[in-house]
C-alpha positions in Angstrom: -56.6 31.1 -88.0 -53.4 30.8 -87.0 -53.8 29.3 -83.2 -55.2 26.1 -83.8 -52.1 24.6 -85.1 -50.1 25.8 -82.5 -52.9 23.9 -80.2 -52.4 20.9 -81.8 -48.9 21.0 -81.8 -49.0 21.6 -77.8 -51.1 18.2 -77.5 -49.4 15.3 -76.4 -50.0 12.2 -78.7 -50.5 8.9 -77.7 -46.8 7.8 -79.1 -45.7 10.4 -76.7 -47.5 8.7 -74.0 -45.9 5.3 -74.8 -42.4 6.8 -75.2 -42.5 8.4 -71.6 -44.2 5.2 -70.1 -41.1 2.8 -71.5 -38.3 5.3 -70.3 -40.2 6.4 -67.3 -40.7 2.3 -66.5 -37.0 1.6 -67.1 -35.7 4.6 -64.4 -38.4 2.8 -62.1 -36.8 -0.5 -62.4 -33.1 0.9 -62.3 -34.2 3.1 -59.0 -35.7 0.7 -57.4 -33.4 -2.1 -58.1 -30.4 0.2 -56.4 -32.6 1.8 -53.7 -32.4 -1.9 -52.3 -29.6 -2.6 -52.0 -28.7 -1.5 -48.9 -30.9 -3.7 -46.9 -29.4 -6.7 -48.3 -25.8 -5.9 -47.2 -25.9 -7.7 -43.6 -27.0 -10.6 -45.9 -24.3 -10.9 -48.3 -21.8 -10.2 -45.2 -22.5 -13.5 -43.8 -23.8 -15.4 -46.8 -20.9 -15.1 -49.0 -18.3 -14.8 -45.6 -17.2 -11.5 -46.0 -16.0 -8.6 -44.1 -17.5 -5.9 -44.3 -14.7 -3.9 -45.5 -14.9 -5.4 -48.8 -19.1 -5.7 -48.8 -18.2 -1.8 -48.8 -17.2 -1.7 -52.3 -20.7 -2.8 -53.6 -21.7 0.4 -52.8 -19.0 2.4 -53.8 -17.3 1.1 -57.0 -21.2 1.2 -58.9 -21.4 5.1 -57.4 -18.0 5.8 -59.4 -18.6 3.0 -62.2 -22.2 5.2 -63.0 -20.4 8.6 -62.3 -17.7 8.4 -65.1 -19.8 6.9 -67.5 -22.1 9.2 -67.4 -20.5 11.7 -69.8 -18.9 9.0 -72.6 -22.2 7.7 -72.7 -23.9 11.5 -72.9 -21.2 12.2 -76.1 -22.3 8.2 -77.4 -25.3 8.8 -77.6 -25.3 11.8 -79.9 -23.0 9.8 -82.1 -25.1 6.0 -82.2 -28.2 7.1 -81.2 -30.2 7.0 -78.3 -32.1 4.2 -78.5 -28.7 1.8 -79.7 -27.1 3.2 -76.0 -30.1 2.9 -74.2 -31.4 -0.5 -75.0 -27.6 -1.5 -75.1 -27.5 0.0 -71.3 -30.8 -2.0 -70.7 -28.8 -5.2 -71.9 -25.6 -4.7 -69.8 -28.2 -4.3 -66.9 -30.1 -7.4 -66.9 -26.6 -9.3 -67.3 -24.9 -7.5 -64.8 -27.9 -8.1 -62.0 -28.2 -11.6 -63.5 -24.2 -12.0 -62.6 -25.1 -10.2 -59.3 -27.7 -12.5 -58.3 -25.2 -15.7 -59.0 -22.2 -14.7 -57.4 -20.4 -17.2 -55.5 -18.2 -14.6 -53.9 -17.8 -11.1 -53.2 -15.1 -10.7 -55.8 -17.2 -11.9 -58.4 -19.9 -9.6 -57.2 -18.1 -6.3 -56.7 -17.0 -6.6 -60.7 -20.2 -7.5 -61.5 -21.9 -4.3 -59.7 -18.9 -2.6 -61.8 -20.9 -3.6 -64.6 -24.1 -2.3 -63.6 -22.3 0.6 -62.6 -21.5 1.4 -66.3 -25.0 0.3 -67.8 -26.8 2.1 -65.4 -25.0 5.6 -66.2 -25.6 4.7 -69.2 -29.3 5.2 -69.0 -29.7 8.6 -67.1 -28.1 10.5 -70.4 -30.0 8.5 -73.3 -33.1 8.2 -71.5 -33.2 12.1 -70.8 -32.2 12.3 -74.8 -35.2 10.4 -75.6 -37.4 12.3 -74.2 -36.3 15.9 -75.4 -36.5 14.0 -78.9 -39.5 13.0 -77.8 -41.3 16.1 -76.8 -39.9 19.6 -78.8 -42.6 21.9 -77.5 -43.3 20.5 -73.8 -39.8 19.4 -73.6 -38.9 21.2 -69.6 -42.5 19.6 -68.7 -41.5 16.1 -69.7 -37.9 16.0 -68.8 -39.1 17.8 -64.8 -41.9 14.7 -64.9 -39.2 12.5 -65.5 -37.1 13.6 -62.8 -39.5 12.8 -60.3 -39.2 8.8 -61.0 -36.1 8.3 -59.0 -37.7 9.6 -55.8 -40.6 6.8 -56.8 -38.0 4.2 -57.0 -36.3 5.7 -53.9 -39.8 5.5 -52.0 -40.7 1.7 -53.5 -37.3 0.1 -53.4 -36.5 -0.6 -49.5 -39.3 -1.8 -48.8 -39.7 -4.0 -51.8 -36.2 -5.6 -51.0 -36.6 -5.9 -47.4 -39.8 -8.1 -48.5 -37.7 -9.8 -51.0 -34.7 -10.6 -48.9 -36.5 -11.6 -46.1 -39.0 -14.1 -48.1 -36.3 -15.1 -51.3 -32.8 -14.1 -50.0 -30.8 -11.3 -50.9 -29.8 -12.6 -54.5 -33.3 -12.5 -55.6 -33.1 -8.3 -54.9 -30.9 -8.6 -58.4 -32.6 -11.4 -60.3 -35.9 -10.3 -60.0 -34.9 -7.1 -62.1 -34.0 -9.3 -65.2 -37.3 -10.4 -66.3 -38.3 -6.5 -65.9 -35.3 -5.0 -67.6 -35.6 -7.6 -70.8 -39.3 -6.7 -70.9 -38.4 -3.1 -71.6 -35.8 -4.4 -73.5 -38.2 -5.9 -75.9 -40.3 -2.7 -75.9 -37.7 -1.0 -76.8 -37.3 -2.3 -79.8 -40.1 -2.2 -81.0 -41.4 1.7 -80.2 -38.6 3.5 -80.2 -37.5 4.3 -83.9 -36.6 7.2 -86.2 -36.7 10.0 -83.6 -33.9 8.5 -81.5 -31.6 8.5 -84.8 -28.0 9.3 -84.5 -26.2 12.5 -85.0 -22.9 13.8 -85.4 -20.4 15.1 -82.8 -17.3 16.7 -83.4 -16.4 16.3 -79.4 -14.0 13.7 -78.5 -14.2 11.4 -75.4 -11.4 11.9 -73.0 -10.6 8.0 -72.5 -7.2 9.2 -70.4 -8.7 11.2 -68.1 -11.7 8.5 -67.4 -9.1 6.1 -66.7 -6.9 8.3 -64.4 -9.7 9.5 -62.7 -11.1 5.8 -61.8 -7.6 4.8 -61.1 -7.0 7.6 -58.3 -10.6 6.8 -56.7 -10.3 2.9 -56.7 -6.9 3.2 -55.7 -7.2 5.8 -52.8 -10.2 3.6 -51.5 -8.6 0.2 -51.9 -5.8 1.9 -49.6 -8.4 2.5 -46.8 -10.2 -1.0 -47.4 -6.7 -2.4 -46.8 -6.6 -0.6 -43.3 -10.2 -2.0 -42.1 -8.6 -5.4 -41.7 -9.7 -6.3 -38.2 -8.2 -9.7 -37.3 -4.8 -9.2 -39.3 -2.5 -6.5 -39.1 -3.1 -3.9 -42.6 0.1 -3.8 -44.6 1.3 -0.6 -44.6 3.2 -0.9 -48.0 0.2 -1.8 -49.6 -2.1 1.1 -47.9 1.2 3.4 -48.9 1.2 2.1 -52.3 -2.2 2.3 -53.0 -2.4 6.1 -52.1 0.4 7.2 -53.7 -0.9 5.9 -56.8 -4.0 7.8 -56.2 -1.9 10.8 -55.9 -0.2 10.3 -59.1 -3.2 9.3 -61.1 -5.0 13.0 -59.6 -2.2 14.7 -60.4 -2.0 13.4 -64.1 -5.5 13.5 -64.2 -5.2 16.9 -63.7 -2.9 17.8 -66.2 -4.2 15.9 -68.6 -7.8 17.8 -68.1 -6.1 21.4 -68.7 -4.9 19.8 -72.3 -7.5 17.7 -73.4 -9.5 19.4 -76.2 -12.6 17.7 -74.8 -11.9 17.1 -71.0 -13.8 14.6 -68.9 -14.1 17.9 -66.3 -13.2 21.7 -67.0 -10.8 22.4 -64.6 -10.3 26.1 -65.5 -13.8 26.2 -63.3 -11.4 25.7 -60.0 -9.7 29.1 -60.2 -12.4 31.2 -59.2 -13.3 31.3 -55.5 -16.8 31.0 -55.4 -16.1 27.8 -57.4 -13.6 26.3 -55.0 -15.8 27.0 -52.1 -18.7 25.5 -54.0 -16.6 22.3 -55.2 -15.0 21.7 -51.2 -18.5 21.8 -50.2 -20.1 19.6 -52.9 -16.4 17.3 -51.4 -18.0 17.5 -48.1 -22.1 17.4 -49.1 -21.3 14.1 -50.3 -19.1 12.8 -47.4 -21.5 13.7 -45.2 -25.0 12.9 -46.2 -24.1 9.8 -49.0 -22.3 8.0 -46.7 -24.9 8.0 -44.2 -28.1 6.4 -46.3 -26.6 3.2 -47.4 -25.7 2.1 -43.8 -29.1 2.7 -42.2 -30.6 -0.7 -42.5 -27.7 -2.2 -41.4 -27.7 -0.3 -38.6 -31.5 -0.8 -37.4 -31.3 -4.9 -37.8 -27.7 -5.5 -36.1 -28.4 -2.3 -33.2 -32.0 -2.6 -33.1 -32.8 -6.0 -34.3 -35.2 -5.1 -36.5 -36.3 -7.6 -40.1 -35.3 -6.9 -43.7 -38.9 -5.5 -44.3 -38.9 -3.0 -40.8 -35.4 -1.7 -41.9 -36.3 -1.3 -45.2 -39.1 0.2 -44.9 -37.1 2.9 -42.8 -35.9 4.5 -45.8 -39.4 5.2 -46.7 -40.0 8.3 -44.7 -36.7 9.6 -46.4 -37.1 9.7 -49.6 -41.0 10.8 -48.8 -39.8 13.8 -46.5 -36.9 14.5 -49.3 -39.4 14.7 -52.0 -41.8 17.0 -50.4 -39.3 19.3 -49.0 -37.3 20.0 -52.1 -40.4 20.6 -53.9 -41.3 23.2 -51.3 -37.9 25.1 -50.9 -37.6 24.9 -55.1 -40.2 27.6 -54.5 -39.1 29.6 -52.3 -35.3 30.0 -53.1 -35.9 33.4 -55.0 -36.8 34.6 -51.3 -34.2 32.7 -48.6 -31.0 32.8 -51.5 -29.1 29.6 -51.0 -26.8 29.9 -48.0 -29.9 29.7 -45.5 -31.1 26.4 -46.8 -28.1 24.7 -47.3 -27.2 26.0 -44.3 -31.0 24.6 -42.1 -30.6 21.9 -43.7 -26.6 21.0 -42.6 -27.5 21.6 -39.2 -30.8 19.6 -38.7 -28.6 16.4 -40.6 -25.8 17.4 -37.3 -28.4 17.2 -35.3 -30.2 13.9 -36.4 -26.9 11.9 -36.9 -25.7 12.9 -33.0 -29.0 11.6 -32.7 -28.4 8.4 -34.3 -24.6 8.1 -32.6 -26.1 7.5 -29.3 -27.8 4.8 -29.9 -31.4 5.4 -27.7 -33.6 2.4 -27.4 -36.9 2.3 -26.2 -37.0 6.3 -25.8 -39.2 7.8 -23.4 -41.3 11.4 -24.1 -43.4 12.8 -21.6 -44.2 9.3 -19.7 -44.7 7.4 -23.4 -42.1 5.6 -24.4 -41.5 5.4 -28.0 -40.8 2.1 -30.1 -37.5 1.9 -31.6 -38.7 1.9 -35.3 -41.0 4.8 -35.0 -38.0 6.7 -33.1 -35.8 5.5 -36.1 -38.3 6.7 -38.6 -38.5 10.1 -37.4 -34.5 10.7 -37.2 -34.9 8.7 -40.9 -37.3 11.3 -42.2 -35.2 14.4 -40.4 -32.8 13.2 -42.4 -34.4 13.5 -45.7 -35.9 17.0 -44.6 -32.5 18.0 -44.4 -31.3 16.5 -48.2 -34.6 17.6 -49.4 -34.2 21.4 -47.9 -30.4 21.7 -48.9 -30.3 19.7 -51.8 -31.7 22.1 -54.5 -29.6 25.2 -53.3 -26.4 23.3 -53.0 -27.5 21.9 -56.9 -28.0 25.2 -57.8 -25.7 27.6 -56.8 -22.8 27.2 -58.7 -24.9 27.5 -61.7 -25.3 31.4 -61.3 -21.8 31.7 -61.4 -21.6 30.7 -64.8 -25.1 30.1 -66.6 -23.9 29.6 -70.3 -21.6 26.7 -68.4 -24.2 24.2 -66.9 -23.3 21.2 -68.5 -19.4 21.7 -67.0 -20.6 23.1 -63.8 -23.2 19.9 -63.2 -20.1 17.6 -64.4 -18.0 19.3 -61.7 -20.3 18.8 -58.6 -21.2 15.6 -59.6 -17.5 14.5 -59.9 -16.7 16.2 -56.2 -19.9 14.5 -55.0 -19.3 11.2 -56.4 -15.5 11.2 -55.0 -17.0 13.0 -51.6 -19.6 10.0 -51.3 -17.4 7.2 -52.1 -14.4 8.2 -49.7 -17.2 8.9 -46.9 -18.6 5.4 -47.5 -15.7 3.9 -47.4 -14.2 5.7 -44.0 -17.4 4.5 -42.6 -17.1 1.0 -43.9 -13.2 1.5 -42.5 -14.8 2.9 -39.0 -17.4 -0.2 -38.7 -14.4 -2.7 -39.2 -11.9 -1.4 -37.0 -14.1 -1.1 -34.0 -15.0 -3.7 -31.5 -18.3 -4.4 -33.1 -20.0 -3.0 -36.0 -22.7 -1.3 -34.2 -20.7 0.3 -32.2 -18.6 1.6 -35.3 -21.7 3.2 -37.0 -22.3 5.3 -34.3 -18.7 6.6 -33.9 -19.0 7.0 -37.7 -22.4 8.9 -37.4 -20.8 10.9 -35.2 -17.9 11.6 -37.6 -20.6 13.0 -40.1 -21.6 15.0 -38.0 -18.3 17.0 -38.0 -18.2 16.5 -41.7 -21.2 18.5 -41.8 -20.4 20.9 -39.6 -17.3 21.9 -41.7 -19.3 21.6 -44.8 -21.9 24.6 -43.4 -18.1 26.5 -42.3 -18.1 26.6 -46.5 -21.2 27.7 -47.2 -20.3 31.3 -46.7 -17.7 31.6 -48.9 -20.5 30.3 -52.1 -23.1 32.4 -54.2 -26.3 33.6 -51.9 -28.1 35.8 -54.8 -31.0 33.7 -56.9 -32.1 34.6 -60.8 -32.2 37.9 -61.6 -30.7 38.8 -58.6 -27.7 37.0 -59.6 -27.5 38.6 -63.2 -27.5 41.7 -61.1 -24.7 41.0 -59.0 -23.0 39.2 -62.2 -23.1 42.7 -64.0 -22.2 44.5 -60.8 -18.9 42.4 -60.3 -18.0 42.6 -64.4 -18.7 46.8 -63.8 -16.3 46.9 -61.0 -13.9 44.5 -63.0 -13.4 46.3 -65.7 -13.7 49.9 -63.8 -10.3 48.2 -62.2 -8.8 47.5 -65.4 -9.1 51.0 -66.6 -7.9 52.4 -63.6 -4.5 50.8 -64.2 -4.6 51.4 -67.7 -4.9 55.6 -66.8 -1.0 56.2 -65.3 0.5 54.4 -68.2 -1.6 56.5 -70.7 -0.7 59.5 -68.8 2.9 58.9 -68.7 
């Protein structure tokens, strides 16, 4: 009598349906729309006249712009509502890429992809709100389902810009997302009501340590873009400047962190030691595999001479390969633990960027000779093995640490990740502008990350190995010994 409710509650209604759709079509457009990117970069270098040093920061100022967003929007949202913050972050999307698409110089540009920085970390937090709203009883179904929209967009984008720049021009890679955005927009309004409603939240934004943080970041790497100048000489009070500021802002950050009632980061979280080990190599993760996607169409057409919609379409295999192996390892990390998948996957990426450093053309096995974009593809999709087989351990593994901390733990790593990506992309960007020719500075910069990953798998002893239950285990084990340590101090002074 009893079960047939329960039945009916476990259906998914059609509004459900419509609700996932909309969000689910707005990641799409948002993936796709930054997966792109990248392919239009040797485009914007020469129509707009700029070096690539400062082409650079389109990449790197909408990573931190999305990063520290992120959890102001997460704490807005709870307070206005989800649907005000996400159609708001839909908004600020369309006019950012609308701005994008107009530029008339980089400047412009760079602020503008600031903007759509901010809107689209805006999005991940409300839109992942809207559906737990959305769905109470198959709420870990919906919000996996979701996850897997990005890796769509990831798939789709390339080779959808490549096509676009090469027919329209890079600028249409941005204005062709506005017509899409303002259509969700619009059906946003209209279905998403009453059960996106505001509630209260007692937790404060840390506005101080959002600004210090941005301040050190956009400081340290202005410092380094000021050192890529190639036909002038850098000046070295300005590059001094610039990272000493950096310093200063981190170190205030800091400070201000350990006394904000509701910090941006928890820093208490550094002074264990599996947590430093797992924050240097979330540092070095990012450094070494982020700052290798975004330069790999640039790569194929300047080294290889290959179109918009062949380099593009190089980032296919990637993001295919990614997908499939981290849905396969997600299964078996109960068996392998973490440090031997973090650790396979480190050392194929060494392998594939030496690989990609020497620069083979036209590559010969057994008697067949192999055409550059099929040999490009494979390294390509090696790569994404690699993300895809390290990825979910390295996301992971902090989290046994401290379980009843997940929300901190995730803002950690994605903080060290963010700040490792955006100073690896802009060391490459500083490697690629310094040499002789920007070819030949990718591949001394491939090379680099290859040594970044080798001293990121150095770290991955020194994290957690145990999965699950076998974590609570060790968890209890290590609190046993603990406190079997505390009372054998305590016994002499009882004694005495």
């Amino acid at each position: 009598m009893t079960a047939a409710p329960a039945a009916t509650d476990a259906r998914v209604t059609q509004r459900q349906v419509v609700v996932f759709s909309l969000v689910g079509l707005a990641m799409l457009v948002t993936s796709m729309q930054g997966s792109s990117i990248a392919v239009a970069l040797p485009d914007i270098v020469d129509d707009l006249h700029a070096p690539l040093r400062w082409v650079g920061w389109v990449l790197t100022v909408f990573s931190l712009a999305q990063a520290v967003s992120m959890p102001i929007v997460g704490k807005l949202s709870d307070e206005l509502g989800r649907r005000t913050v996400f159609v708001g972050g839909l908004v600020v999307f369309a006019i950012s890429s609308l701005l994008c698409g107009i530029a008339p110089n980089i400047y412009v540009l760079i602020a503008a992809r600031a903007l759509q920085g901010l809107a689209g970390g805006s999005l991940l937090p409300s839109a992942y709100g809207i559906i737990g709203d959305s769905f109470e009883v198959r709420r870990a179904q919906a919000i996996g389902l979701m996850s897997s929209v990005f890796p769509i967009g990831s798939l789709i984008g390339p080779t959808a810009g490549g096509v676009i720049v090469e027919h329209f021009g890079w600028r249409w890679t941005f204005l062709a997302t506005v017509p899409l955005v303002i259509g969700v927009v619009v059906l946003a309004r209209m279905l998403l009501s009453a059960s996106t409603a505001p509630t209260k939240s007692s937790a404060k934004i840390d506005v101080p340590g959002v600004v210090l943080f941005s301040l050190a970041v956009l400081s340290l790497v202005y410092g380094l873009t000021e050192l890529g100048k190639r036909d002038e000489a850098a000046s070295m009070g300005v590059v001094l400047a610039s990272f000493a500021i950096a310093a200063v802002s981190l170190v205030t950050f800091m400070r201000q962190e350990l006394r904000a009632s509701s910090p941006l980061i928890d820093l208490m979280l550094l002074r264990r030691r599996e947590f430093a080990f797992m924050n240097a190599l979330n540092f070095f993760y990012g450094a070494g595999i982020f700052g290798l996607f975004s330069f790999i169409p640039l790569y194929a057409q300047q080294g290889y001479g290959m179109s918009h919609t062949a380099s593009g379409a190089l980032l296919t295999p990637r993001a295919a390969a990614m997908t499939a192996a981290s849905a396969l390892i997600s299964m078996y990390l109960p068996r392998t633990g973490y440090r031997k998948p973090i650790l396979f996957g480190l050392a194929l990426m060494v392998i594939t960027l030496v690989l990609l450093s020497r620069g083979y053309h036209d590559v010969n096995v057994a008697g067949v000779v192999v055409p550059n974009f099929v040999y490009l593809s494979v390294l390509v999709g090696f790569t994404g093995i690699a993300f895809g087989i390290s990825g979910p351990a390295a996301n992971n593994a902090a989290i046994e640490l401290a379980p009843d901390k997940i929300a901190a733990i995730t803002g950690l790593r994605g903080m060290f990740r963010t700040l490792g990506g955006t100073l690896g992309t802009a060391v490459v960007v500083l490697i690629a502008s310094r040499a002789s020719s920007e070819v030949a500075g990718l591949q001394v910069a491939f090379m680099g990350l290859a040594v970044v990953n080798l001293v990121t798998m150095s770290l991955v002893f020194g994290t957690p190995d145990a999965v699950g239950e076998r974590a609570a285990q060790v968890r209890a084990a290590d609190a046993a010994a603990a406190e079997a340590a505390r009372d054998g101090a305590a016994a002499p002074s009882a004694g005495s």
